[in-house]
Wavefront OBJ file of the C-alpha trace (Angstrom):
o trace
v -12.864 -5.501 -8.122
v -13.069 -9.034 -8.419
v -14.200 -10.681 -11.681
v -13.888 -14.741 -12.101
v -9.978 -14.630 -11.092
v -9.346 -10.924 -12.228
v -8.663 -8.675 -9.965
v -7.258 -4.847 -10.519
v -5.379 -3.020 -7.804
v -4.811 1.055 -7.890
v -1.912 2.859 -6.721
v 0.649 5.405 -7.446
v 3.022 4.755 -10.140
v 6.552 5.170 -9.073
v 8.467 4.004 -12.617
v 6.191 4.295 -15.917
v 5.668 1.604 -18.628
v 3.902 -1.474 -18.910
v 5.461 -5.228 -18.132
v 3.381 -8.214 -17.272
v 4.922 -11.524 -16.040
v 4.542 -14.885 -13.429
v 4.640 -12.909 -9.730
v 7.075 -13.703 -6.924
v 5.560 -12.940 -3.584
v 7.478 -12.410 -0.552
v 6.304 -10.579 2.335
v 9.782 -10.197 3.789
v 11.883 -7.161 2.199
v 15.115 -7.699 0.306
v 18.414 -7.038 0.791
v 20.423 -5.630 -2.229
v 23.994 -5.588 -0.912
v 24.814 -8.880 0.011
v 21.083 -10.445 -0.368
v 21.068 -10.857 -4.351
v 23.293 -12.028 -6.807
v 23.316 -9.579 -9.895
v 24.227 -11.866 -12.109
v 21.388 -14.289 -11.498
v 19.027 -12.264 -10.207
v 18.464 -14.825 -7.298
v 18.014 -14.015 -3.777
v 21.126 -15.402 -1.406
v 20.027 -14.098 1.764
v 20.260 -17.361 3.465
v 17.251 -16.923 5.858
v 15.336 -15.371 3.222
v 11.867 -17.053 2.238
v 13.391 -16.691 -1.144
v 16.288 -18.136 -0.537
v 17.788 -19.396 -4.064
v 14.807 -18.237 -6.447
v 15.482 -15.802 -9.323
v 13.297 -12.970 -9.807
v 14.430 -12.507 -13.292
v 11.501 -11.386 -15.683
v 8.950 -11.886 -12.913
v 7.213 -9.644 -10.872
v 8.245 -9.176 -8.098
v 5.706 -8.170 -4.874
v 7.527 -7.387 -1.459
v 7.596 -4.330 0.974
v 10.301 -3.156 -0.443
v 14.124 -2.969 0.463
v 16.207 -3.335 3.554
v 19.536 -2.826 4.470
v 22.365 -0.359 2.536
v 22.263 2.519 0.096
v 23.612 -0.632 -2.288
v 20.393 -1.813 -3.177
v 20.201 0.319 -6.030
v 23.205 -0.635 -7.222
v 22.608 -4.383 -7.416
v 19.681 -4.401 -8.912
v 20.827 -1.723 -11.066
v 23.489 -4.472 -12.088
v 20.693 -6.996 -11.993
v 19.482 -4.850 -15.027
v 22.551 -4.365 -16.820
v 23.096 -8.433 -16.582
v 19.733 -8.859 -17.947
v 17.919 -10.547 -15.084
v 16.169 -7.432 -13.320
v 12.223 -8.307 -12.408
v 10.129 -7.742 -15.366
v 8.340 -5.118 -12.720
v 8.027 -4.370 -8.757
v 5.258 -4.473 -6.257
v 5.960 -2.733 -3.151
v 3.962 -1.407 0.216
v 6.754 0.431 1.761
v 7.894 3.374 -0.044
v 11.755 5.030 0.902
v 14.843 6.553 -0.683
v 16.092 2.942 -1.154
v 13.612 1.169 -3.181
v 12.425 4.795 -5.142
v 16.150 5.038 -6.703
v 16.376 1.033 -6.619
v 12.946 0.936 -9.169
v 14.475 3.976 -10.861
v 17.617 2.466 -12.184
v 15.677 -0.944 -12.222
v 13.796 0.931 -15.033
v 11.268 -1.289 -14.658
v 7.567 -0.597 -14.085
v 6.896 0.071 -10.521
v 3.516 0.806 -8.424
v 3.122 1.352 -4.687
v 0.462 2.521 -2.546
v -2.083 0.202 -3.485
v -5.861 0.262 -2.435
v -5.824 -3.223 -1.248
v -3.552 -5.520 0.531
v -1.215 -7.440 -2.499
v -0.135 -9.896 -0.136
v -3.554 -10.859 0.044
v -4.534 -11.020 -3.539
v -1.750 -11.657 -5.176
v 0.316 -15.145 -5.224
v 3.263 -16.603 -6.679
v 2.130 -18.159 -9.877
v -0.542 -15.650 -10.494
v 0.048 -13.859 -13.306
v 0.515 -10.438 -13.379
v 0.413 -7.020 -15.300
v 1.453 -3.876 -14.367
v 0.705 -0.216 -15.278
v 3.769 1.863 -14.505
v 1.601 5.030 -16.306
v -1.631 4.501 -14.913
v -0.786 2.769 -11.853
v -2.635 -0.173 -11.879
v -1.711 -3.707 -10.922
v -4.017 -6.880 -13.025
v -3.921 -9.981 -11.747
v -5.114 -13.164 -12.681
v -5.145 -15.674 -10.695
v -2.982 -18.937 -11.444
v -5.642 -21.891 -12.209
v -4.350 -25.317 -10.894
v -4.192 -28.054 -13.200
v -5.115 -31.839 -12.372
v -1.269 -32.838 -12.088
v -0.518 -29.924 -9.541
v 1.162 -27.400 -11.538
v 0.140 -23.915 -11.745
v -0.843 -22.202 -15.284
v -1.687 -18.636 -15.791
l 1 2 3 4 5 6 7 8 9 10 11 12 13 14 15 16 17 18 19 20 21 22 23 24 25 26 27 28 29 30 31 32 33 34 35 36 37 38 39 40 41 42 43 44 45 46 47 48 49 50 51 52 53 54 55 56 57 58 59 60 61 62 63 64 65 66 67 68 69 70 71 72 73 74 75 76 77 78 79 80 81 82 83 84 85 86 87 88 89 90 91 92 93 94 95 96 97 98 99 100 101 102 103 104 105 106 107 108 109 110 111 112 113 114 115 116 117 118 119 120 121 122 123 124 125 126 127 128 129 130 131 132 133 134 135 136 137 138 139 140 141 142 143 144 145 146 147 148 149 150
């Protein structure tokens, strides 16, 4: 449902509460173990798209993870160091990213009834439902200069 920029996606809550935030869009998964740094939150996977952005207090829309059983505890540290996402996005649920958004304790939604790589974009800004499972998003309206505003 589509409304002047404002759009509202459904899907199955996977961590409860409520968080809204500038997204991060990648359509490539992440690697905890070895692929973020904790203490930044930033990605280091070198051939990552996101390759030296922080997801700190963002949300944060990917597939989900890759790699190790340590991807819960990174971003479980990512947490603890205060730069976890301010919520997660994902299409591919697994063991991985379900404990990773648990200890994330951020709000979490998967499942979706439309494609978020498709209607969501970086800059847009988003709010999500970890309760009700719902994912708002507004998209990011370009100013004269270039630079994205929510």
């Amino acid at each position: 449902m589509s409304d002047h920029g404002h759009l509202v996606l459904h899907g199955r809550p996977i961590v409860g509460g409520v968080a809204e935030g500038e997204a991060l869009v990648t359509r490539e998964r992440i690697s905890g173990w070895g692929g973020i740094d904790p203490r930044t939150g930033t990605v280091i996977e070198t051939r990552h798209s996101l390759a030296g952005v922080s997801f700190a207090g963002r949300v944060l829309v990917f597939p989900g993870a890759k790699g190790s059983s340590g991807w819960s505890g990174m971003f479980h540290m990512a947490r603890v160091n205060g730069v976890a996402p301010a919520a997660m996005v994902f299409t591919t649920m697994g063991t991985k990213i379900a404990l990773g958004a648990l200890v994330t304790r951020v709000p979490s939604v998967t499942d979706l009834d439309g494609d978020p790589f498709a209607a969501i974009e970086t800059g847009d800004w988003v709010r999500v439902d970890g309760d009700a499972g719902t994912v708002e998003v507004r998209k990011a309206a370009h100013r004269l200069d270039g630079a994205a505003t929510a």
